[in-house]
Biopython code that builds the backbone (N, CA, C, O; Angstrom):
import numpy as np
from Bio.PDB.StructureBuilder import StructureBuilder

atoms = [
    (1, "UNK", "N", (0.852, -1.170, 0.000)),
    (1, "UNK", "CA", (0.000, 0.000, 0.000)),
    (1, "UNK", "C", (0.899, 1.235, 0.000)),
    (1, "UNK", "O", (1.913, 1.212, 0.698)),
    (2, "UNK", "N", (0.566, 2.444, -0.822)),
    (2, "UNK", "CA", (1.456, 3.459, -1.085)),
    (2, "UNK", "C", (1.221, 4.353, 0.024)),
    (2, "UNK", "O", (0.276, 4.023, 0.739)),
    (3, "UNK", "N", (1.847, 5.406, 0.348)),
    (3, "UNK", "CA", (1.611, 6.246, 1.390)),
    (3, "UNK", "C", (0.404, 7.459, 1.047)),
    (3, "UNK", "O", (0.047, 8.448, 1.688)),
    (4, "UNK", "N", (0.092, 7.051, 0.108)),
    (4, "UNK", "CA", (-1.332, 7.679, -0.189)),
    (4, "UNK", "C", (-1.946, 6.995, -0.377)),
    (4, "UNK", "O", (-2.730, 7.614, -1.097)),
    (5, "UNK", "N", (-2.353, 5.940, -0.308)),
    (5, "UNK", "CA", (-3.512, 5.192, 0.095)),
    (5, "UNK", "C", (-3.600, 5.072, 1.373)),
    (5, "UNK", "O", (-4.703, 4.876, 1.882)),
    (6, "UNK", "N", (-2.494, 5.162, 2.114)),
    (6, "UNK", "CA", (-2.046, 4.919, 3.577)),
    (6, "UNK", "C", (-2.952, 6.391, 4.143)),
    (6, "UNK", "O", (-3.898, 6.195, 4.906)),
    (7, "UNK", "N", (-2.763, 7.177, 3.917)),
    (7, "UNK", "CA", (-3.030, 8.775, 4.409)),
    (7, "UNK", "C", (-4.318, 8.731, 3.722)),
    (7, "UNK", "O", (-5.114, 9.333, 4.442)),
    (8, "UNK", "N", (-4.757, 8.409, 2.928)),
    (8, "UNK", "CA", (-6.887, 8.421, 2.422)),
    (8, "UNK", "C", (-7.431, 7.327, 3.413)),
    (8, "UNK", "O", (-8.612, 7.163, 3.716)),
    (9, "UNK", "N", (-6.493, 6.705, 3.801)),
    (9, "UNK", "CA", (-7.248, 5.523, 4.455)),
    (9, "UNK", "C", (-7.856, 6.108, 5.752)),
    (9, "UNK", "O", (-8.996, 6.245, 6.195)),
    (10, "UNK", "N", (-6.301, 6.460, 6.268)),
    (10, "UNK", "CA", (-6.293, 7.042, 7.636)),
    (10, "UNK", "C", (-7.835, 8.427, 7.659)),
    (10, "UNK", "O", (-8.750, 8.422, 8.482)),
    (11, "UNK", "N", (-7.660, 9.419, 6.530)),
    (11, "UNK", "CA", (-8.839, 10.532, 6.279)),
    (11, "UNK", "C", (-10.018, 10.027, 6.235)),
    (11, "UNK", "O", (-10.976, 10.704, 6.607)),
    (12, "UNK", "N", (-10.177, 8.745, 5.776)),
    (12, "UNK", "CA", (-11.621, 7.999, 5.543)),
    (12, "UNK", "C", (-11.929, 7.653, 7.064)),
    (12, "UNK", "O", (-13.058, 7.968, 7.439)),
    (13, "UNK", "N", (-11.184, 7.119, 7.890)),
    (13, "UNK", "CA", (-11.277, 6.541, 8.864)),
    (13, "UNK", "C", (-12.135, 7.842, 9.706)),
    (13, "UNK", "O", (-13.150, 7.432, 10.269)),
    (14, "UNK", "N", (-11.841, 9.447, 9.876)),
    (14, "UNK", "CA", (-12.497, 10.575, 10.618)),
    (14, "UNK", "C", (-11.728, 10.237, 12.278)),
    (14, "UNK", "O", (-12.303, 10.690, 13.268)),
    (15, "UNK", "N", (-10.827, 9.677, 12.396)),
    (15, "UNK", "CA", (-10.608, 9.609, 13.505)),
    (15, "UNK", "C", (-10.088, 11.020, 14.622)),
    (15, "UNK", "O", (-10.030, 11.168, 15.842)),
    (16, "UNK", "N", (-9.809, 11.791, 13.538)),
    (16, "UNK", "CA", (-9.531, 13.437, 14.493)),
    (16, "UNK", "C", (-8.258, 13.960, 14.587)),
    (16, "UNK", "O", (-7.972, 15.143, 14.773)),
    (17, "UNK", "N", (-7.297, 12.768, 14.412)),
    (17, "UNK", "CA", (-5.874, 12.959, 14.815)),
    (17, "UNK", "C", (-4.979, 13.172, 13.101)),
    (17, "UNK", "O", (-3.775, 12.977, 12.939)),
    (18, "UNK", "N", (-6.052, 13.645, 11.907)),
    (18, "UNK", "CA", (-5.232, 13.829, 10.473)),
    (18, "UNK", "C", (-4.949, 15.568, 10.539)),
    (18, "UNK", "O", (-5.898, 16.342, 10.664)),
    (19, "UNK", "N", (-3.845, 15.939, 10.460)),
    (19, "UNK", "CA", (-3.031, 16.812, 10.092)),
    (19, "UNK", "C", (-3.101, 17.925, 9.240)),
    (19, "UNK", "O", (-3.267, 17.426, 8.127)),
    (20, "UNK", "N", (-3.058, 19.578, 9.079)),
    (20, "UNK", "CA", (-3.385, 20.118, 8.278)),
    (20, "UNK", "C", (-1.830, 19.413, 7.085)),
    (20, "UNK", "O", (-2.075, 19.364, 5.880)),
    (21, "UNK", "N", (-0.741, 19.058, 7.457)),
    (21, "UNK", "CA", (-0.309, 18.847, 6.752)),
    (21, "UNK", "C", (-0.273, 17.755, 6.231)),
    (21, "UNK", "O", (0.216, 17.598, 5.112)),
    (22, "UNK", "N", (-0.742, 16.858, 6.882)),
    (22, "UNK", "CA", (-0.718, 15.236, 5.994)),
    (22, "UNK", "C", (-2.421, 15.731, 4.984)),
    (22, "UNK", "O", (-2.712, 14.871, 4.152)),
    (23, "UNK", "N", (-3.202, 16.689, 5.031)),
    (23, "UNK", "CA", (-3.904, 16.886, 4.170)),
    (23, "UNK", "C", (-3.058, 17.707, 3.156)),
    (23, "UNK", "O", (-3.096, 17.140, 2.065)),
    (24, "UNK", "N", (-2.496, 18.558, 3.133)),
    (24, "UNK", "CA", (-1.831, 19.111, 1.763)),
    (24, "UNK", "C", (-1.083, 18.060, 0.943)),
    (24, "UNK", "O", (-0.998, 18.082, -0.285)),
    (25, "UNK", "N", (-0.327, 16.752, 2.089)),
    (25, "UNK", "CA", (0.282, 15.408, 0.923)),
    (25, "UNK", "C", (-1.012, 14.517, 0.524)),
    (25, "UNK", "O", (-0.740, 13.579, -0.226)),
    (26, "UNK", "N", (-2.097, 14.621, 0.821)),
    (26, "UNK", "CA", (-2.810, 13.915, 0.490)),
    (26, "UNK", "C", (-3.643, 14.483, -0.797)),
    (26, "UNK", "O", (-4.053, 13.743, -1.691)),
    (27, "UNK", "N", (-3.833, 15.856, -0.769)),
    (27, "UNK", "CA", (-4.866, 16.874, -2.122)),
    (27, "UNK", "C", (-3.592, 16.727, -3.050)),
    (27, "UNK", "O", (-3.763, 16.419, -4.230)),
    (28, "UNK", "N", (-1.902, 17.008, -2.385)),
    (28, "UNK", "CA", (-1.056, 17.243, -3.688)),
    (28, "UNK", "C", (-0.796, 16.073, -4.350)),
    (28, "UNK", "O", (0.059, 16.001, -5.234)),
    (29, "UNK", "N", (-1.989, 14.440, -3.711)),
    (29, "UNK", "CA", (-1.788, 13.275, -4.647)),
    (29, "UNK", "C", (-2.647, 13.126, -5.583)),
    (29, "UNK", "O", (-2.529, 12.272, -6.462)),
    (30, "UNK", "N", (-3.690, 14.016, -5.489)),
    (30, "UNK", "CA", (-4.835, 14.275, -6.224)),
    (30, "UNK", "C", (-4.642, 15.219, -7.290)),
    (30, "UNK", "O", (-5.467, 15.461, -8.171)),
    (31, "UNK", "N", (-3.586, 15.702, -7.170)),
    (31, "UNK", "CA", (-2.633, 17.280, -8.446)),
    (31, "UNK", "C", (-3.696, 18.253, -7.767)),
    (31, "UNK", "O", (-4.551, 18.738, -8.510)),
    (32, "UNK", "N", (-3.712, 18.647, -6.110)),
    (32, "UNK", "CA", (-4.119, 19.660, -6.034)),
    (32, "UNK", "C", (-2.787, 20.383, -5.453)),
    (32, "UNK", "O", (-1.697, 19.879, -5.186)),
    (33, "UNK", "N", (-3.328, 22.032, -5.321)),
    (33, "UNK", "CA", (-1.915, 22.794, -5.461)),
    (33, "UNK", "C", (-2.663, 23.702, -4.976)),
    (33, "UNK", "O", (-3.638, 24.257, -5.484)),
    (34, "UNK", "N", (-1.853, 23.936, -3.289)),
    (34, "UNK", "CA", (-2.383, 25.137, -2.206)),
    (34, "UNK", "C", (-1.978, 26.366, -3.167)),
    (34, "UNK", "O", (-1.058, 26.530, -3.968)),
    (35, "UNK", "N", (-2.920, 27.054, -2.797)),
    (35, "UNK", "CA", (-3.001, 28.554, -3.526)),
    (35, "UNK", "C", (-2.429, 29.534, -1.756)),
    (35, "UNK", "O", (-2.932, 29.594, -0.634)),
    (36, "UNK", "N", (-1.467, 29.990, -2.246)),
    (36, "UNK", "CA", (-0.916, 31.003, -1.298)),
    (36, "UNK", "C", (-0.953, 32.571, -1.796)),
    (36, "UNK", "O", (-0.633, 33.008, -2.902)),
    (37, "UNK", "N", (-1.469, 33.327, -0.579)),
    (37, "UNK", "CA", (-1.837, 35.117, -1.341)),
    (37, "UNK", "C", (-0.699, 35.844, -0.259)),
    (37, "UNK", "O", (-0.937, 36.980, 0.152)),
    (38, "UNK", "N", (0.361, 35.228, 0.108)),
    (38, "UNK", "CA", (1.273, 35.648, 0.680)),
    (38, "UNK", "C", (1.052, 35.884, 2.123)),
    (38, "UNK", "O", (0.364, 34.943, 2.520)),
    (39, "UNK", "N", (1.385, 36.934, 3.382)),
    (39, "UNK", "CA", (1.371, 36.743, 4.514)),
    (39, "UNK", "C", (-0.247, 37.142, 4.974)),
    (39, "UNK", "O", (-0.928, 36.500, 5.774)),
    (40, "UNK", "N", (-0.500, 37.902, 4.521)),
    (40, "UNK", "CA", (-2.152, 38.433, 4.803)),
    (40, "UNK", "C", (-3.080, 37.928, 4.641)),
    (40, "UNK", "O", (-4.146, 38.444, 4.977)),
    (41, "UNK", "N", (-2.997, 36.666, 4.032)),
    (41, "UNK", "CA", (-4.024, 35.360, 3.839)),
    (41, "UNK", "C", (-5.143, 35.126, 4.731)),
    (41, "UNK", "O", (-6.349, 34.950, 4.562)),
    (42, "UNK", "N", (-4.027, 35.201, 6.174)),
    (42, "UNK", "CA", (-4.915, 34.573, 7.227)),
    (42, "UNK", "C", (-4.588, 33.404, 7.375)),
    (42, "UNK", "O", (-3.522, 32.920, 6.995)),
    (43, "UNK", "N", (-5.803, 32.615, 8.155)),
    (43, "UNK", "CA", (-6.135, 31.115, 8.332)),
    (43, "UNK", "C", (-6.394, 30.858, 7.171)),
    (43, "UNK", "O", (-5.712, 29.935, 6.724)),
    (44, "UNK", "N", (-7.532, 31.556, 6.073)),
    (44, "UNK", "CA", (-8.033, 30.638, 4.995)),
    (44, "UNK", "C", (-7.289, 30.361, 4.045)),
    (44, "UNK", "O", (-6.745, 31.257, 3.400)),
    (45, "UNK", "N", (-7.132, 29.190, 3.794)),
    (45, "UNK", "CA", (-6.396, 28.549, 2.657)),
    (45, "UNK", "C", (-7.435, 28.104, 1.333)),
    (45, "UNK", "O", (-8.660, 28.054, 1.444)),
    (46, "UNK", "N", (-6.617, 27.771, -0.036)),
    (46, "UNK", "CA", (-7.770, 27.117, -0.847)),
    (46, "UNK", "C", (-6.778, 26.468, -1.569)),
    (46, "UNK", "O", (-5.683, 26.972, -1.818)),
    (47, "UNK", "N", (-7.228, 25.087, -1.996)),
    (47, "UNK", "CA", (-6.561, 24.443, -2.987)),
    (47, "UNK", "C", (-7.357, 24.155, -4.237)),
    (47, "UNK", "O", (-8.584, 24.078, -4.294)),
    (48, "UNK", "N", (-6.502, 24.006, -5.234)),
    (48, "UNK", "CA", (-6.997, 24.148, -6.514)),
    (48, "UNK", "C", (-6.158, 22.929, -7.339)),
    (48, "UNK", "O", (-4.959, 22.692, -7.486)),
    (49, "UNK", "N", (-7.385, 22.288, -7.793)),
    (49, "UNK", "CA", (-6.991, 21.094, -9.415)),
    (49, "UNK", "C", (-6.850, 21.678, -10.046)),
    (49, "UNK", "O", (-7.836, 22.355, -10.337)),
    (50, "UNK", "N", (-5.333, 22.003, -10.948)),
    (50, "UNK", "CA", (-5.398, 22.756, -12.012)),
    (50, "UNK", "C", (-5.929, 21.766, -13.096)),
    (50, "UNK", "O", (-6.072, 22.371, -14.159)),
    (51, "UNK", "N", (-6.261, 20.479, -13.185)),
    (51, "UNK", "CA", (-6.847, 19.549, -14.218)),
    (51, "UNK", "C", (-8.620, 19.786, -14.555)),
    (51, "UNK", "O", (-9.303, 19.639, -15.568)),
    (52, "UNK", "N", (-8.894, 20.190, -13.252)),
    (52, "UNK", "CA", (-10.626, 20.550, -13.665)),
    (52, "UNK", "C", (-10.733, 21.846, -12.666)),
    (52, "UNK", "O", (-11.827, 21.835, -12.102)),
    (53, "UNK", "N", (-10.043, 22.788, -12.342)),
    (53, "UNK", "CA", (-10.028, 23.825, -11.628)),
    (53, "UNK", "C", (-11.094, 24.067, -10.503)),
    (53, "UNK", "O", (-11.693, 25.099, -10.200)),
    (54, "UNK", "N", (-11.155, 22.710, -9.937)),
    (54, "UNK", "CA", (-11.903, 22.655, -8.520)),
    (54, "UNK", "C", (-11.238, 23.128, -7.573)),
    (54, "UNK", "O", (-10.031, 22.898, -7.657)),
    (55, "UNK", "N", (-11.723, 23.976, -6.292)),
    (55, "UNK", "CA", (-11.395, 24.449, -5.719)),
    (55, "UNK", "C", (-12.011, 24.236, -4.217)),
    (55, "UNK", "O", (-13.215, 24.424, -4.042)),
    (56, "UNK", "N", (-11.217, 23.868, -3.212)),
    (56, "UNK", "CA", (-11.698, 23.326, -1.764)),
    (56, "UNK", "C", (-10.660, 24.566, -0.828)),
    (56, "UNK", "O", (-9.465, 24.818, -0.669)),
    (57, "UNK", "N", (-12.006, 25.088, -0.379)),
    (57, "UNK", "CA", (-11.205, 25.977, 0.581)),
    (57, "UNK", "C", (-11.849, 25.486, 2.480)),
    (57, "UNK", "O", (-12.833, 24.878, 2.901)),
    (58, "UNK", "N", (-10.695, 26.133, 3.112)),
    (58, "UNK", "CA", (-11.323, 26.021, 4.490)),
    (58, "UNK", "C", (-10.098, 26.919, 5.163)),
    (58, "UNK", "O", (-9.147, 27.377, 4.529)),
    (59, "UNK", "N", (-10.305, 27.052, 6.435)),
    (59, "UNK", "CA", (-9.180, 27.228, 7.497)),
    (59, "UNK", "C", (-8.185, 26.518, 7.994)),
    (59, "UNK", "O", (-8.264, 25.293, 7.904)),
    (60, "UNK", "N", (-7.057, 27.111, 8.613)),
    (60, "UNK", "CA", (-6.501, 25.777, 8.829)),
    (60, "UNK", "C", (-6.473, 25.951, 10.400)),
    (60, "UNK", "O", (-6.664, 27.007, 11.003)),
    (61, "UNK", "N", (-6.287, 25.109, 10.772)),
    (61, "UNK", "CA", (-7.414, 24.061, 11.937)),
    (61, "UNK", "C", (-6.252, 25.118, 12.759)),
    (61, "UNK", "O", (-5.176, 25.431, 12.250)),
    (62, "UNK", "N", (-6.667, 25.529, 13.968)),
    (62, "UNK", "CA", (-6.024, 25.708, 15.270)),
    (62, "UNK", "C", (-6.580, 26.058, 16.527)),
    (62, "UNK", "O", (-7.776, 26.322, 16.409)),
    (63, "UNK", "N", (-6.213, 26.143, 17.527)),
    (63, "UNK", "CA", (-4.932, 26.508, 17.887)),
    (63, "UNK", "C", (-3.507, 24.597, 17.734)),
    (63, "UNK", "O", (-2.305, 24.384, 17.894)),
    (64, "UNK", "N", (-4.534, 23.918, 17.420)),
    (64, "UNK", "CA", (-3.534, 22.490, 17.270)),
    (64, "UNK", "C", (-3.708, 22.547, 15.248)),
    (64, "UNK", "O", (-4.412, 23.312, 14.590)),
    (65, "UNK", "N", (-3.160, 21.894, 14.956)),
    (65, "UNK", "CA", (-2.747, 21.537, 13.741)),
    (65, "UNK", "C", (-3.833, 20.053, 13.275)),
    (65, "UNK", "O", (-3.658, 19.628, 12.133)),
    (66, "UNK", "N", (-4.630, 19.511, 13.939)),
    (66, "UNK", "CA", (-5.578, 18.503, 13.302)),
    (66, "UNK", "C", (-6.974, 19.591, 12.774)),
    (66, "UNK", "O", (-7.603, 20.574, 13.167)),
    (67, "UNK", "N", (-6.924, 18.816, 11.850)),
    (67, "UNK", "CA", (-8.139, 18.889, 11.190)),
    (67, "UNK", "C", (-9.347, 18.477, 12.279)),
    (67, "UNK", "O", (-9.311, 17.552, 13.091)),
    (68, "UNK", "N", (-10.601, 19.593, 12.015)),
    (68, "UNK", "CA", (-12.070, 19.345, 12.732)),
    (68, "UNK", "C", (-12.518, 18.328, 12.070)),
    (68, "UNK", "O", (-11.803, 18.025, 11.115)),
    (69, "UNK", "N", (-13.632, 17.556, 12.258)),
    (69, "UNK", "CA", (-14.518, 16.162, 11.966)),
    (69, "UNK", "C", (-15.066, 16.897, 10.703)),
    (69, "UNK", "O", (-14.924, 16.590, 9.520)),
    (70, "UNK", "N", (-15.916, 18.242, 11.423)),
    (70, "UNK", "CA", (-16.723, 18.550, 9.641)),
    (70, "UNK", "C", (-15.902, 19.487, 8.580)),
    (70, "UNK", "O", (-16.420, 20.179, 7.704)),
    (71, "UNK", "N", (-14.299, 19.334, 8.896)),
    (71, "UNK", "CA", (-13.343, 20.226, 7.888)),
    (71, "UNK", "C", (-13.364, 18.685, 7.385)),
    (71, "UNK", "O", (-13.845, 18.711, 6.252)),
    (72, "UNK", "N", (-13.060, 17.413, 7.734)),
    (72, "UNK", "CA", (-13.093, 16.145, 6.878)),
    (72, "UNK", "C", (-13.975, 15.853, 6.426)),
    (72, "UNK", "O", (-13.834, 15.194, 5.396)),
    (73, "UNK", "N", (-15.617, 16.193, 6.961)),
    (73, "UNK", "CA", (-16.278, 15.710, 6.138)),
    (73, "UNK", "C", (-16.856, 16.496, 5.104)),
    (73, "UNK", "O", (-17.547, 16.021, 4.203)),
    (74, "UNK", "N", (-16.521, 17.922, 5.256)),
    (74, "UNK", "CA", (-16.451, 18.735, 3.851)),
    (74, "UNK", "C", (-15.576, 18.456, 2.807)),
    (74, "UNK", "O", (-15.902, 18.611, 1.631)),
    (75, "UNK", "N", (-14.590, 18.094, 3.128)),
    (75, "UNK", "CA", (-13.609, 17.726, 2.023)),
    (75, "UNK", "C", (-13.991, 16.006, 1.647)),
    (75, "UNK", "O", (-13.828, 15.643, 0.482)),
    (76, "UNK", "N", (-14.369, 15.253, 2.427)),
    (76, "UNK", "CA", (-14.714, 14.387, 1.480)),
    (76, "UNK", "C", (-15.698, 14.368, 0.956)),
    (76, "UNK", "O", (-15.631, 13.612, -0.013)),
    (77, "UNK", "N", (-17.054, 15.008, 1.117)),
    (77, "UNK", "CA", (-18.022, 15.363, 0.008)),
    (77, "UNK", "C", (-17.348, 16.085, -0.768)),
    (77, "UNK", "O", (-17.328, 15.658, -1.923)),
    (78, "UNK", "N", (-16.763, 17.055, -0.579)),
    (78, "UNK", "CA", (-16.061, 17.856, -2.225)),
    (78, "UNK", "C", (-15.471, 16.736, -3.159)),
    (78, "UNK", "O", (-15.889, 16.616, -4.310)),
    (79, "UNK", "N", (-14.293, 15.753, -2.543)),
    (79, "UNK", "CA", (-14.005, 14.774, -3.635)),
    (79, "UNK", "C", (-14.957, 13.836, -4.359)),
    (79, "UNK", "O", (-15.067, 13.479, -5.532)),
    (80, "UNK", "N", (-15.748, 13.510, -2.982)),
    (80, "UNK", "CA", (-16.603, 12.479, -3.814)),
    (80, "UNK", "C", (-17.659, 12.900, -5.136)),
    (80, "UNK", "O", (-17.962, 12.385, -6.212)),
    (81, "UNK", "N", (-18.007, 14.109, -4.404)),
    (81, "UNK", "CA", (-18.513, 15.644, -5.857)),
    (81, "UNK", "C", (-18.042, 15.295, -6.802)),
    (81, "UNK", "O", (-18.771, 14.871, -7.698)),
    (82, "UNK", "N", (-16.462, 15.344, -6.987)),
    (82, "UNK", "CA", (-16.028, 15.301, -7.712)),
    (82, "UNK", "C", (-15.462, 14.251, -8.570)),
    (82, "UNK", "O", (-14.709, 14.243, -9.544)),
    (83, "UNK", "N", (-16.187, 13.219, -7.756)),
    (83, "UNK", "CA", (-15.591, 11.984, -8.354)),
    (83, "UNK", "C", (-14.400, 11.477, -8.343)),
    (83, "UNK", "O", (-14.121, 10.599, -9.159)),
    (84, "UNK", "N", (-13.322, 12.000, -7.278)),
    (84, "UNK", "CA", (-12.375, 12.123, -7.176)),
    (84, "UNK", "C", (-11.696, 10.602, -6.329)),
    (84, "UNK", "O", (-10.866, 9.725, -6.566)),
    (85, "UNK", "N", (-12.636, 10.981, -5.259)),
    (85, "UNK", "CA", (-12.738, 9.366, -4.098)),
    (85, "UNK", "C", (-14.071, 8.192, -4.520)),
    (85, "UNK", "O", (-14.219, 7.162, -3.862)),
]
sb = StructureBuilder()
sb.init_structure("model")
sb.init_model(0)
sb.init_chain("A")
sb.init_seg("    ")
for serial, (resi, resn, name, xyz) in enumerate(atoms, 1):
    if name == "N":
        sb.init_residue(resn, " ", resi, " ")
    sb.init_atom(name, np.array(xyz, "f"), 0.0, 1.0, " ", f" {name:<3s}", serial, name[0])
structure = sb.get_structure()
């Protein structure tokens, strides 16, 4: 099993403990590509498929670095939207 199937598995699972950053290796296995507006951004982030120019935005999780239950389960309705998962 590849380490992205390893890390969708783990995201499918909702267990609480997935990572804002093991989600950016997991969208950049999908050819998504964080969109950065430099320091003034904020929290909100958005990533973008440049293959069908879908776009999943949210915050990124704090004051800890895991992802919330319904930041996962927004993003996996967006893939499955998309046919992606």
């Amino acid at each position: 099993m590849s380490r992205h199937e390893k890390l969708l598995k783990k995201f499918l699972v909702k267990s609480g403990n997935f990572t804002f950053n093991e989600l950016r290796t997991l969208l950049a296995g999908f050819d998504y590509k964080e969109l950065t507006l430099g320091k003034t951004s904020g929290s909100r982030v958005a990533f973008i498929n440049n293959n069908n120019n879908h776009i999943i935005r949210l915050h990124k999780p704090h004051p800890g670095n895991n992802l919330k239950k319904y930041q996962i389960d927004c993003i996996i309705d967006e893939l499955k939207n998309m046919e992606i998962i």
